[in-house]
mmCIF file of the C-alpha atoms, coordinates in Angstrom:
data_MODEL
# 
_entry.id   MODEL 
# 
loop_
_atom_site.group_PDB 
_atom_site.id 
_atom_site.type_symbol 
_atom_site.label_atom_id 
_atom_site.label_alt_id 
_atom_site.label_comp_id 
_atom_site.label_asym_id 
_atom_site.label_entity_id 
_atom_site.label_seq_id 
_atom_site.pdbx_PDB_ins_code 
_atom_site.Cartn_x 
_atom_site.Cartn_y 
_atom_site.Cartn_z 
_atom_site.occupancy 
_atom_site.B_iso_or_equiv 
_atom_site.pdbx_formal_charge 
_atom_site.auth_seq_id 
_atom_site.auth_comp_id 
_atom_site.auth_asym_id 
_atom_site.auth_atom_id 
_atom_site.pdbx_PDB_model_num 
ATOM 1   C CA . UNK A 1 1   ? 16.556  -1.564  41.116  1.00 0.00 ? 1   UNK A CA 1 
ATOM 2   C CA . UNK A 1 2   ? 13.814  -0.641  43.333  1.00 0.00 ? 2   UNK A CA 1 
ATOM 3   C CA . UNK A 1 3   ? 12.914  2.595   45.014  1.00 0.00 ? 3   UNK A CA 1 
ATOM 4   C CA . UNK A 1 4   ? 14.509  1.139   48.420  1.00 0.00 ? 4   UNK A CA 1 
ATOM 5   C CA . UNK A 1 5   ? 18.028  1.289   46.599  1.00 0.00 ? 5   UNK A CA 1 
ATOM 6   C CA . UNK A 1 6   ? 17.237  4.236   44.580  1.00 0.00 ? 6   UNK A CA 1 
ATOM 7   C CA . UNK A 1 7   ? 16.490  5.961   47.386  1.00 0.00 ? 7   UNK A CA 1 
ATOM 8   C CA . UNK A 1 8   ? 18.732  4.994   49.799  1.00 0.00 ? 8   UNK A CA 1 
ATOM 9   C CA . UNK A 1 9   ? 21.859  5.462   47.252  1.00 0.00 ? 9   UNK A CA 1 
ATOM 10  C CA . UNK A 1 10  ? 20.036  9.230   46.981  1.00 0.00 ? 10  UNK A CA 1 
ATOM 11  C CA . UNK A 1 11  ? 20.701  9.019   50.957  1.00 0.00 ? 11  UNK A CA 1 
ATOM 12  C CA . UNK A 1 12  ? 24.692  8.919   50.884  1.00 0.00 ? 12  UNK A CA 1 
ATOM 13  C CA . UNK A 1 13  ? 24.815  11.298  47.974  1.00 0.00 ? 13  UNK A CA 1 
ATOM 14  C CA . UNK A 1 14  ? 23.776  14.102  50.609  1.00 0.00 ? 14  UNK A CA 1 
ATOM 15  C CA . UNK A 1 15  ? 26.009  16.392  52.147  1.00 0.00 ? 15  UNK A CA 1 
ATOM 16  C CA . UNK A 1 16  ? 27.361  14.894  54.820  1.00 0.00 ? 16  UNK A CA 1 
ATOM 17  C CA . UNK A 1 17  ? 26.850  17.595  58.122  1.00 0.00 ? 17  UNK A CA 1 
ATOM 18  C CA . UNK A 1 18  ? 23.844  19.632  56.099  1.00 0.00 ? 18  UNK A CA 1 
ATOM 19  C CA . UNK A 1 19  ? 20.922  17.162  56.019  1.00 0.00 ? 19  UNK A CA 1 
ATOM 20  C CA . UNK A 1 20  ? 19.932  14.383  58.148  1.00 0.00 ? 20  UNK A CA 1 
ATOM 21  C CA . UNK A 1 21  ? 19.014  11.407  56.247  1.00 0.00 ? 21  UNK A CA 1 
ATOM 22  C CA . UNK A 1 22  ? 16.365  9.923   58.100  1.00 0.00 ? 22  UNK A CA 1 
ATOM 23  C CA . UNK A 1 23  ? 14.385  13.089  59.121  1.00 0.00 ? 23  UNK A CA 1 
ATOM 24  C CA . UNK A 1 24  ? 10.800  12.783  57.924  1.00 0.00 ? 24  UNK A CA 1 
ATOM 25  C CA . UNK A 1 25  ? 10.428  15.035  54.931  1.00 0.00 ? 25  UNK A CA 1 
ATOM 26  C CA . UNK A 1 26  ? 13.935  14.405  53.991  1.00 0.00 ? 26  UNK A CA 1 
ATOM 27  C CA . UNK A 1 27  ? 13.034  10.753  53.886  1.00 0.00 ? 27  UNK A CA 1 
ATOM 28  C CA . UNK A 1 28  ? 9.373   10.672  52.151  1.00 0.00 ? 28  UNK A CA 1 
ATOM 29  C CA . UNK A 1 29  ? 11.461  13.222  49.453  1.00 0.00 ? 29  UNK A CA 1 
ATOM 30  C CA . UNK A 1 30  ? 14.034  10.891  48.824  1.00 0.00 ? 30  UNK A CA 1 
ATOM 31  C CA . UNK A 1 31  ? 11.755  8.103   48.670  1.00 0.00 ? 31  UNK A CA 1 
ATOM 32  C CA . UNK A 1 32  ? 9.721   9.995   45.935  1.00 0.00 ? 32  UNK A CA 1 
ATOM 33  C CA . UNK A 1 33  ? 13.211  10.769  44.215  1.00 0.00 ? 33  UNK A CA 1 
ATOM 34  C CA . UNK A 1 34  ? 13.654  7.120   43.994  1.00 0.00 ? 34  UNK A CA 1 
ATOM 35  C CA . UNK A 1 35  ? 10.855  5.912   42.637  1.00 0.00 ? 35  UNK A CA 1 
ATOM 36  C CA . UNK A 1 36  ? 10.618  8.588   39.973  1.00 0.00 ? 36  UNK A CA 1 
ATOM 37  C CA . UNK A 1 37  ? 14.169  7.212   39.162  1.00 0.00 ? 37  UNK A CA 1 
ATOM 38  C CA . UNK A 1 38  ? 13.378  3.570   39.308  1.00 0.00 ? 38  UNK A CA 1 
ATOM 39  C CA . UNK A 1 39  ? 10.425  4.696   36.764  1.00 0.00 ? 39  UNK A CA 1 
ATOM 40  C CA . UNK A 1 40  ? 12.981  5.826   34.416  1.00 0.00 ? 40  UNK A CA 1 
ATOM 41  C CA . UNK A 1 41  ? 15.076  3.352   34.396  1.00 0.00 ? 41  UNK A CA 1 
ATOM 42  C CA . UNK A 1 42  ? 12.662  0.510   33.897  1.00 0.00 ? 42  UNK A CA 1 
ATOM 43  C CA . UNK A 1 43  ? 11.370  2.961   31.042  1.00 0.00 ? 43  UNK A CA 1 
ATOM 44  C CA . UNK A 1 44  ? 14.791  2.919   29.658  1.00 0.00 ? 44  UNK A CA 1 
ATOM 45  C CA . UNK A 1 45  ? 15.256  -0.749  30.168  1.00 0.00 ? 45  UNK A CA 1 
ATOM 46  C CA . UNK A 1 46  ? 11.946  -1.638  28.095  1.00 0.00 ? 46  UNK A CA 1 
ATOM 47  C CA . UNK A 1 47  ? 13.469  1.034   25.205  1.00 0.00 ? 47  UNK A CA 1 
ATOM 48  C CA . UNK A 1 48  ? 16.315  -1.594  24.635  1.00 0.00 ? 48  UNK A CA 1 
ATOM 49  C CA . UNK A 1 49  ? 13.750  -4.490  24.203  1.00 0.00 ? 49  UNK A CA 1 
ATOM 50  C CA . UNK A 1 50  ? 11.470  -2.120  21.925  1.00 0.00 ? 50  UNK A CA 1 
ATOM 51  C CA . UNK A 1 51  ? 14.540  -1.776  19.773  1.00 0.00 ? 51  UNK A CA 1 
ATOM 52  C CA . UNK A 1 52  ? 14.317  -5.255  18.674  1.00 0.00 ? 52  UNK A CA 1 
ATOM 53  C CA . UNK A 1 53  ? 11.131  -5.830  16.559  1.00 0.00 ? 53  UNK A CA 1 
ATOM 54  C CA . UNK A 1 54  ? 11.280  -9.809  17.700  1.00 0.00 ? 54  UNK A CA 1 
ATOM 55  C CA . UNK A 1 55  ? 10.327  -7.935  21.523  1.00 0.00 ? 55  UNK A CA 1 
ATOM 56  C CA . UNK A 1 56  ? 8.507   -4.655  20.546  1.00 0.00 ? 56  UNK A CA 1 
ATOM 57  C CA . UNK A 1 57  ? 5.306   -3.843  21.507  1.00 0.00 ? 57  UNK A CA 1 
ATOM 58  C CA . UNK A 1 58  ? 4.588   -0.228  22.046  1.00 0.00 ? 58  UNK A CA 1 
ATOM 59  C CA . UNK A 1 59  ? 6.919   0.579   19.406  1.00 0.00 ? 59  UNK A CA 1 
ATOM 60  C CA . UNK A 1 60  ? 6.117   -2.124  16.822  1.00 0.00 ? 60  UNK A CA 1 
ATOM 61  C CA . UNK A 1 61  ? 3.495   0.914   14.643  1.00 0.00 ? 61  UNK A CA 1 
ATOM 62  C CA . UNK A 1 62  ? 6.286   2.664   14.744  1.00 0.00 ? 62  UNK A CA 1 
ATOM 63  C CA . UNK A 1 63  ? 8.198   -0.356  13.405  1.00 0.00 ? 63  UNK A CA 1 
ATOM 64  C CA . UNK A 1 64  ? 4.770   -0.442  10.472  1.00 0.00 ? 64  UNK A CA 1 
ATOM 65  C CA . UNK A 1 65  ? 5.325   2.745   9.815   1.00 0.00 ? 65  UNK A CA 1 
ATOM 66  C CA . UNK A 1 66  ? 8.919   2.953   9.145   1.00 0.00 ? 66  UNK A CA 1 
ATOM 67  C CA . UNK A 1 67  ? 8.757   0.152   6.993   1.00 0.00 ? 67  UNK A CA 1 
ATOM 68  C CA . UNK A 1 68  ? 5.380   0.479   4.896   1.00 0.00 ? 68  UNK A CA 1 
ATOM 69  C CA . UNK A 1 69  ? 3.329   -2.133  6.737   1.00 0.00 ? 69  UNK A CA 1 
ATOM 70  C CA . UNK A 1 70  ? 0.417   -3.174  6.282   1.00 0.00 ? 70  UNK A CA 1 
ATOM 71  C CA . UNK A 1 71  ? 1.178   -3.096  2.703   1.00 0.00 ? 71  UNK A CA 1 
ATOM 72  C CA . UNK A 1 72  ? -1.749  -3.145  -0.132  1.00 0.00 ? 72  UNK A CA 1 
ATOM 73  C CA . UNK A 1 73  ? -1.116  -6.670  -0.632  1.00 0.00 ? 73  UNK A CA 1 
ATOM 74  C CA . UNK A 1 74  ? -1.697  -8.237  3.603   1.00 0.00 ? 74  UNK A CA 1 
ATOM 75  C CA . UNK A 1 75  ? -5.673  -7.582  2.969   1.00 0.00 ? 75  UNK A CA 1 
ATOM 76  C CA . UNK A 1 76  ? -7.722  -6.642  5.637   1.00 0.00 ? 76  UNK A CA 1 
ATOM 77  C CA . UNK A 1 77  ? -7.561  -9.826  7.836   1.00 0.00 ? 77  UNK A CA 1 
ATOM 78  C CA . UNK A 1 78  ? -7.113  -9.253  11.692  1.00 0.00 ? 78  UNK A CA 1 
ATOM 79  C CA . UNK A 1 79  ? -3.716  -10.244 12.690  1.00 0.00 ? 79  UNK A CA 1 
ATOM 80  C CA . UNK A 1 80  ? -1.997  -10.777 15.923  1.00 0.00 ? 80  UNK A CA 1 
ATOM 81  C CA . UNK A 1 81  ? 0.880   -9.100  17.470  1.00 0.00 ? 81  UNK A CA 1 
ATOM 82  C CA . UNK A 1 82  ? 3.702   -11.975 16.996  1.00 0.00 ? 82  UNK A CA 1 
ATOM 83  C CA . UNK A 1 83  ? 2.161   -12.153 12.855  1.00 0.00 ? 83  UNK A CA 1 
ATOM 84  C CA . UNK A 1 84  ? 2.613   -8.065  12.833  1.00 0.00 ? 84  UNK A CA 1 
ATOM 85  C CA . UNK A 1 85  ? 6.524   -8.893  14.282  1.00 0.00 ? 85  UNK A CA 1 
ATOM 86  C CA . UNK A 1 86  ? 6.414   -11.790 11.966  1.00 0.00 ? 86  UNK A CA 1 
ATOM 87  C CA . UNK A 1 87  ? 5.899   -9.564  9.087   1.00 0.00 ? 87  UNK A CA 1 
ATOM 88  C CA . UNK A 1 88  ? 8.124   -6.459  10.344  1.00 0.00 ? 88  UNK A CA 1 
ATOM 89  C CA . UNK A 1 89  ? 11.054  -9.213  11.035  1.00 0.00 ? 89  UNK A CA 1 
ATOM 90  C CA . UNK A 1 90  ? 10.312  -10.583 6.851   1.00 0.00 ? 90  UNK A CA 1 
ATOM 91  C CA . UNK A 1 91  ? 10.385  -6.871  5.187   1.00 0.00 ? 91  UNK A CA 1 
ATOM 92  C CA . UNK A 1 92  ? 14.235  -6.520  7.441   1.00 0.00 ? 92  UNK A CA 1 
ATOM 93  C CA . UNK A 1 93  ? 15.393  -9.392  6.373   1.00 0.00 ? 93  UNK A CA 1 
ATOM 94  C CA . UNK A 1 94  ? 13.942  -9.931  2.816   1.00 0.00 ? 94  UNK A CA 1 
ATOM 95  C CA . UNK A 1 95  ? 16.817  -9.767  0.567   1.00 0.00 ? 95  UNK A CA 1 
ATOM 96  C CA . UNK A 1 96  ? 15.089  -8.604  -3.012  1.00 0.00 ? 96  UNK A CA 1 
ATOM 97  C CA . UNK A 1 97  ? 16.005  -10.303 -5.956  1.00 0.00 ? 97  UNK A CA 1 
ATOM 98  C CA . UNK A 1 98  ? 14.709  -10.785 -9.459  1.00 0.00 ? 98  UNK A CA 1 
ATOM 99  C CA . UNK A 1 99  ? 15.566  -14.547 -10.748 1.00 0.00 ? 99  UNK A CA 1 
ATOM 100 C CA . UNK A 1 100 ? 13.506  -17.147 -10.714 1.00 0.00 ? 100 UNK A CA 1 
ATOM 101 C CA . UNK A 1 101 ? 13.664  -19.005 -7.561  1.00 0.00 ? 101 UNK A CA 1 
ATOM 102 C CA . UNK A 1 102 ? 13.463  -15.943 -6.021  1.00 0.00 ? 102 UNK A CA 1 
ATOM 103 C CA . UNK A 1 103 ? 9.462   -15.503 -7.264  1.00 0.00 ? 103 UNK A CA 1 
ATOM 104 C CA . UNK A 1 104 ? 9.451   -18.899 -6.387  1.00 0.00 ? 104 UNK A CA 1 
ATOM 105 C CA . UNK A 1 105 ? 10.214  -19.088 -2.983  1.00 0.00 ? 105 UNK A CA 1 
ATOM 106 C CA . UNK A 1 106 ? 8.094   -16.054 -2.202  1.00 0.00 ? 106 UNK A CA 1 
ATOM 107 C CA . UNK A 1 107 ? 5.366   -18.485 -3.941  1.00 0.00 ? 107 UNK A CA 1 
ATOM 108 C CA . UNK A 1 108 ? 6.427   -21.319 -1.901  1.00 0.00 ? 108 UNK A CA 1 
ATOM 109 C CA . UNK A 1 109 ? 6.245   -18.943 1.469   1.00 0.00 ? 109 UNK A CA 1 
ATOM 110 C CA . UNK A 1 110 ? 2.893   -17.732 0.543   1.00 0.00 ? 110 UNK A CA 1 
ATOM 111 C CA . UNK A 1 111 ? 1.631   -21.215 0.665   1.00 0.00 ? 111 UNK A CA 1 
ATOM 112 C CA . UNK A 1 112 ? 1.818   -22.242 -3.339  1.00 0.00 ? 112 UNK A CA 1 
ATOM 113 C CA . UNK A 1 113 ? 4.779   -24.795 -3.114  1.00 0.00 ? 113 UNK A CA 1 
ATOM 114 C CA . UNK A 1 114 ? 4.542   -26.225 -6.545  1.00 0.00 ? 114 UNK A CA 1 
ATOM 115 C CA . UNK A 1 115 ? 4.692   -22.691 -8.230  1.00 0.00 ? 115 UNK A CA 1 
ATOM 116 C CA . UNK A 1 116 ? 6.604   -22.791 -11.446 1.00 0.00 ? 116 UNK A CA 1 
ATOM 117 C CA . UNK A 1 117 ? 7.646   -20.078 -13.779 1.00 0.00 ? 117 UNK A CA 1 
ATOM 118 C CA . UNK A 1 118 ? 6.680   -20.228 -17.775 1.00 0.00 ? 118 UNK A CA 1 
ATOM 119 C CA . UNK A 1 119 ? 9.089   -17.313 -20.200 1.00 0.00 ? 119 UNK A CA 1 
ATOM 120 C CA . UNK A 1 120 ? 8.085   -16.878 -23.450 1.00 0.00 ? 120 UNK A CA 1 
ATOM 121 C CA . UNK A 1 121 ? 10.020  -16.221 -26.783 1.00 0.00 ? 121 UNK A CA 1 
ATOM 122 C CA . UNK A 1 122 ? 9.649   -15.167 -29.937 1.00 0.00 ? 122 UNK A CA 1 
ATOM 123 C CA . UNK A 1 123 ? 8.977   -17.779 -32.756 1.00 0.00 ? 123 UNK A CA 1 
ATOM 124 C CA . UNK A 1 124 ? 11.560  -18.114 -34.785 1.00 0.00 ? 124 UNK A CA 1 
ATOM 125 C CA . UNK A 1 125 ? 11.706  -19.581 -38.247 1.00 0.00 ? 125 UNK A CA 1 
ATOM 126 C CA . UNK A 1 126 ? 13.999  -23.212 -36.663 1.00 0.00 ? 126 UNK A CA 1 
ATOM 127 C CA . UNK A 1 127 ? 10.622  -23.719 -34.407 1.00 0.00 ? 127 UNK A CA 1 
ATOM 128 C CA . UNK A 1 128 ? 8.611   -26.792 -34.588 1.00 0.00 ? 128 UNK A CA 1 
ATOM 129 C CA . UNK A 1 129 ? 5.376   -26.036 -37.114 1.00 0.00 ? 129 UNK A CA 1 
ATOM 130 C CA . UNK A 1 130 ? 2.742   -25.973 -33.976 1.00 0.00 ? 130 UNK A CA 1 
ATOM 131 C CA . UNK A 1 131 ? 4.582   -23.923 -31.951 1.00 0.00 ? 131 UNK A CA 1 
ATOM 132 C CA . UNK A 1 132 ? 2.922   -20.773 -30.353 1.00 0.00 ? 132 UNK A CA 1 
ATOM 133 C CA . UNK A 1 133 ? 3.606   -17.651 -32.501 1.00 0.00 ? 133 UNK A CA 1 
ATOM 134 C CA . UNK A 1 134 ? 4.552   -14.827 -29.780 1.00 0.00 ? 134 UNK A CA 1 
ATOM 135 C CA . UNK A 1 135 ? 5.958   -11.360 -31.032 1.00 0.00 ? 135 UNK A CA 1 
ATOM 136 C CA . UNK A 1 136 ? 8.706   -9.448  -29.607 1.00 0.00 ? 136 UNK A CA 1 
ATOM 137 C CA . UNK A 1 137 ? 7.077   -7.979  -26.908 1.00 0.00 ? 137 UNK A CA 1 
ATOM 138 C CA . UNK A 1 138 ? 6.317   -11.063 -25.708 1.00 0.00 ? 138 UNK A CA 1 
ATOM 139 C CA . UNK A 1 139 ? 10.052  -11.222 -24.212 1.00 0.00 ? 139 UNK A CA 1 
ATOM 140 C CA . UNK A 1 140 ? 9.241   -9.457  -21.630 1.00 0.00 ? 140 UNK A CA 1 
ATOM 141 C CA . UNK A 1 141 ? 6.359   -11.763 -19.957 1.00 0.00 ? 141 UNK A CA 1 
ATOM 142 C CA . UNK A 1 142 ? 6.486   -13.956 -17.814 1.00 0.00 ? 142 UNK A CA 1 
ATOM 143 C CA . UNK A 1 143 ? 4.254   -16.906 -16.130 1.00 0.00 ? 143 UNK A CA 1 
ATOM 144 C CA . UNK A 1 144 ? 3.195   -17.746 -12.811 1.00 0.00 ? 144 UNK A CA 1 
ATOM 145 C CA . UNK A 1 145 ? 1.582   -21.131 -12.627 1.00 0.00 ? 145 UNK A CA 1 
ATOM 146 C CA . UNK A 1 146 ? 0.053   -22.004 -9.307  1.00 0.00 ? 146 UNK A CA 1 
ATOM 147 C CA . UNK A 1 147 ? -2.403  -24.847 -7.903  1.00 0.00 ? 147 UNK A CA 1 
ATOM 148 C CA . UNK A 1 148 ? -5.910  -23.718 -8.499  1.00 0.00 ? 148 UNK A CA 1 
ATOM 149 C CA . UNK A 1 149 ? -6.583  -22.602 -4.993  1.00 0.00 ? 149 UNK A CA 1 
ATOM 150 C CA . UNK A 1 150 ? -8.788  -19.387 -6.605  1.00 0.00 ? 150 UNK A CA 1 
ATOM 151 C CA . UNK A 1 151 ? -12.641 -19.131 -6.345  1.00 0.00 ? 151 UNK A CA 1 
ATOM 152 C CA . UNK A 1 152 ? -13.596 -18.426 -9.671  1.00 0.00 ? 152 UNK A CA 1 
ATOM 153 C CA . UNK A 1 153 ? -17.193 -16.488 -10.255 1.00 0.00 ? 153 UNK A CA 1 
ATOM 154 C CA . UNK A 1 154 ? -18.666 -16.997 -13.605 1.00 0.00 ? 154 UNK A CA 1 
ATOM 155 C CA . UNK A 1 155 ? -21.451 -14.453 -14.234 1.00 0.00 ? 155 UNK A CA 1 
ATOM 156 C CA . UNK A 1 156 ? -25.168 -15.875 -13.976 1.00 0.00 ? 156 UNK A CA 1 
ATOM 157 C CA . UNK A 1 157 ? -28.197 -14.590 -15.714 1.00 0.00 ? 157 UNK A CA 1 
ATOM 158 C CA . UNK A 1 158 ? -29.685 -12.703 -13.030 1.00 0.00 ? 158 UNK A CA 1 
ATOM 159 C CA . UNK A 1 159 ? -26.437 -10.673 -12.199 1.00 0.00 ? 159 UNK A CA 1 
ATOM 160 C CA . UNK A 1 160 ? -26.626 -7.050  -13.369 1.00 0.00 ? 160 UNK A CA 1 
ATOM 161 C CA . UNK A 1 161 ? -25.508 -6.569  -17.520 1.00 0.00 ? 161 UNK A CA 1 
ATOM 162 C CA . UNK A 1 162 ? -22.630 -4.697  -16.043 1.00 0.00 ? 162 UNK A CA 1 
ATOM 163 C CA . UNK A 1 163 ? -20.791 -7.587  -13.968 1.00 0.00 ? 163 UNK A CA 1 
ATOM 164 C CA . UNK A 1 164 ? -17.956 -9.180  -15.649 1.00 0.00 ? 164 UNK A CA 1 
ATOM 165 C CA . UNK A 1 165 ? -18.473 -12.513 -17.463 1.00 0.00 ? 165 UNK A CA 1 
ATOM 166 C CA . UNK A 1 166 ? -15.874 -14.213 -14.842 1.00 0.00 ? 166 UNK A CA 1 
ATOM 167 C CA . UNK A 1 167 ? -14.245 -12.762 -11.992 1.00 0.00 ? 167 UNK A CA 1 
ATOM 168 C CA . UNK A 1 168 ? -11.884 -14.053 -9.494  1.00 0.00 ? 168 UNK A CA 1 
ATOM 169 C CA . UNK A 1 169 ? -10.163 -12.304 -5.900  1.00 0.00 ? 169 UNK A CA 1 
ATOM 170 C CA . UNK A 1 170 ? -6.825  -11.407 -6.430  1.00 0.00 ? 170 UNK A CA 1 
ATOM 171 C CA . UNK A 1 171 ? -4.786  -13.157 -4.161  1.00 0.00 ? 171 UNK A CA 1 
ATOM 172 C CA . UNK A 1 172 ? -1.528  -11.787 -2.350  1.00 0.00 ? 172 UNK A CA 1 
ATOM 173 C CA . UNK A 1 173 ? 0.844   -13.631 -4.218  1.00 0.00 ? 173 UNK A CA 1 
ATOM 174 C CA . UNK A 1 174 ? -0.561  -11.797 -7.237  1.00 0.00 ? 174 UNK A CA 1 
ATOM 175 C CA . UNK A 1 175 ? -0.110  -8.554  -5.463  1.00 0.00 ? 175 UNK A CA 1 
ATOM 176 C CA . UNK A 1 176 ? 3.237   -8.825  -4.366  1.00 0.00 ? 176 UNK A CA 1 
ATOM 177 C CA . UNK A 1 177 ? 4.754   -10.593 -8.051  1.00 0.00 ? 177 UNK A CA 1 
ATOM 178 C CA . UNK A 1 178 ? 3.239   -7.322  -9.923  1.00 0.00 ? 178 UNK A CA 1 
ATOM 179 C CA . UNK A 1 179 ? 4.786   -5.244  -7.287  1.00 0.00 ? 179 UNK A CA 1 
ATOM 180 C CA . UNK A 1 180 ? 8.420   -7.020  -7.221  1.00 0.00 ? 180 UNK A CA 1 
ATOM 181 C CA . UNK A 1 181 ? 8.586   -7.361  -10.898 1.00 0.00 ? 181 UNK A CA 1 
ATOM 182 C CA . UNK A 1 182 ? 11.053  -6.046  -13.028 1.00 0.00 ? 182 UNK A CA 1 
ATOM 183 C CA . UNK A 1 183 ? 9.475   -2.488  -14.592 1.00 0.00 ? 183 UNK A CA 1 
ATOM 184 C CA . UNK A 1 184 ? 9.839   -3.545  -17.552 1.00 0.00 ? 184 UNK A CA 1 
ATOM 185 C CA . UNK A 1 185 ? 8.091   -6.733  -17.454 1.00 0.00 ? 185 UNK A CA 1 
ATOM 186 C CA . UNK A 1 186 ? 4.511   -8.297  -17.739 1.00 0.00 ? 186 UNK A CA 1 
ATOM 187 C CA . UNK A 1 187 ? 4.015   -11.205 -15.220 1.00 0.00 ? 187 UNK A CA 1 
ATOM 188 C CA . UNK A 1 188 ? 0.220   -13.556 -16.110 1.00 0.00 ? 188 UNK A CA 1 
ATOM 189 C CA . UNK A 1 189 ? -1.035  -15.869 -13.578 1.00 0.00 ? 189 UNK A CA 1 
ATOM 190 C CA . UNK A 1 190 ? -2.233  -19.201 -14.606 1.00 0.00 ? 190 UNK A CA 1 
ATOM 191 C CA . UNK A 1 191 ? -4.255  -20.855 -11.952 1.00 0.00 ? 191 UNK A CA 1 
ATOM 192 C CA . UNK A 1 192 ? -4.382  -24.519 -12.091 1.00 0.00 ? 192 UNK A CA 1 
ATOM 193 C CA . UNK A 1 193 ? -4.787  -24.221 -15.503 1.00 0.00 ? 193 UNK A CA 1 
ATOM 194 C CA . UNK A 1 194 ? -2.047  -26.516 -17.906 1.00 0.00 ? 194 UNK A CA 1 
# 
C-alpha cells in the first residue's frame, strides 16, 4: 500500500462538511498520516516473514537465543546467514533419539558416512578362549568408529615436559555424541583405527 492510498483512504474517513480535503495543511498532514501508516504496515508485513526461521533475518539471534545456538560443539568458524537458518531450521526439526542409527545418521550428516557403532559385553564363561575380557561396567560403553579424518600430534622432544604424549582436536561429532548420550553411558571414539 503506499502513502498515496494510505493517505487518500485517510481523506474519505474525514468528516464530511468539517474539513476540506485538499486544503494545504490538511493535505501535507494526511500525507504524513499515511506514510507513518504505510511504515507500519510494511513493519508488520516483514514480522510474518521473521516468524519463519527459513526467512528471518533481524529476528534470527533471537531465533539463537531461544534455541541455544551457537552451541559448544559449532566451534568458532564464521558462518553465513542461510548456515545460521540452516542450523536454527536442524535444532526445530531434530527429532532426538537414542538407537543406533540415530548416532549414525548424525555421523553420516556431520560428514563421517561410514560411521559404525561397536557395544561391548561382558565375557562370559560360553565365550571363545581369545575373547576380550570386559567387566560389568563395560555394558554401558559404547563405540564410535569413524574414518581417520583427525590430525593426530604426537609429542616431540623439544615440546615442553608438560605437553601430552599425543593429542588430537576434538571434533564436533565428538561433542555432540557425549552430549546426546544416554546419562548413563560411556561413548569412545576410535578413529580409523580397526
Amino acid at each position: 500500500m503506499s502513502a498515496m492510498i494510505s493517505a487518500d483512504l485517510l481523506k474519505r474517513l474525514l468528516p464530511p462538511l468539517a474539513y476540506d480535503p485538499n486544503a494545504p495543511v490538511v493535505s501535507v498532514e494526511l500525507s504524513a498520516d499515511g506514510a507513518a501508516l504505510d511504515t507500519a504496515q510494511v513493519s508488520a508485513d516483514r514480522l510474518i516473514d521473521e516468524s519463519d526461521p527459513r526467512l528471518t533475518s533481524e529476528l534470527l539471534a533471537d531465533w539463537e537465543r531461544v534455541l541455544g545456538l551457537p552451541d559448544s560443539c559449532a566451534g568458532t568458524a564464521l558462518v553465513t546467514v542461510s548456515q545460521r537458518r540452516a542450523r536454527v531450521l536442524e535444532k526445530l526439526r531434530k527429532v532426538r533419539g537414542q538407537s543406533r542409527q540415530f548416532y549414525l545418521d548424525m555421523a553420516a550428516n556431520l560428514g563421517y558416512a561410514s560411521a559404525s557403532i561397536t557395544e561391548f559385553r561382558p565375557m562370559s564363561c560360553g565365550d571363545p578362549c581369545g575373547s576380550a575380557v570386559y567387566g560389568e561396567e563395560w555394558r554401558f560403553v559404547w563405540r564410535v568408529n569413524v574414518d581417520n579424518t583427525l590430525t593426530v600430534y604426537e609429542m616431540r622432544c623439544g615440546d615442553p615436559c608438560n605437553s601430552p604424549l599425543r593429542s588430537w582436536h576434538s571434533s564436533e561429532l565428538q561433542c555432540r555424541l557425549n552430549k546426546l548420550k544416554p546419562a548413563h553411558t560411556t561413548v569412545l571414539m576410535n578413529y580409523g583405527v580397526a
